[in-house]
Phi, psi and omega in degrees: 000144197262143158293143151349087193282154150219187189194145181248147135273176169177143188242123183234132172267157166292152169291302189294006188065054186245162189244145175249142159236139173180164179300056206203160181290324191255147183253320189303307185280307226293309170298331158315298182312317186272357164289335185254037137082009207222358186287332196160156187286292193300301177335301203304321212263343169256023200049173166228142174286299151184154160295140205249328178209155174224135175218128181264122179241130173302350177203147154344287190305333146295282175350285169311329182300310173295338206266005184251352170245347173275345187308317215284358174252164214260135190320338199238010152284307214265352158281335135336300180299334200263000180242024140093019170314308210252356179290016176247346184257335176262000000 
């Protein structure tokens, strides 16, 4: 039987405390990729710090959705989200 897909959001805060929001099935290699420099343009160029929040989704198309309304939010929204503030409101 094939396994099930999901997909995580996930918020990696920067060294400069600036926040990455993105997309992916595997979480694990995906954070690997931006420690080693290979994750993404914005990662490569602001550090990476720690993964800061993860959130699991039954399908892409959730995923992309959320992950496109946590972009669209102001650095002191998405430190709220990740300090479990705003996770009783979506």
């Amino acid at each position: 039987m094939a396994k099930p897909w999901h997909w995580y959001v996930y918020v990696i805060e920067c060294m400069d405390g600036t926040y990455y929001t993105g997309c992916t099935w595997d979480i694990s290699i995906r954070y690997n990729q931006h420690l080693s420099g290979k994750g993404s343009k914005y990662t490569r160029k602001h550090g990476v710090r720690r993964l800061a929040y993860v959130e699991y989704h039954e399908n892409l198309e959730g995923a992309l959705l959320r992950e496109k309304q946590i972009k669209d939010w102001s650095q002191q929204k998405k430190r709220k989200l990740i300090s479990g503030v705003w996770q009783a409101q979506w």
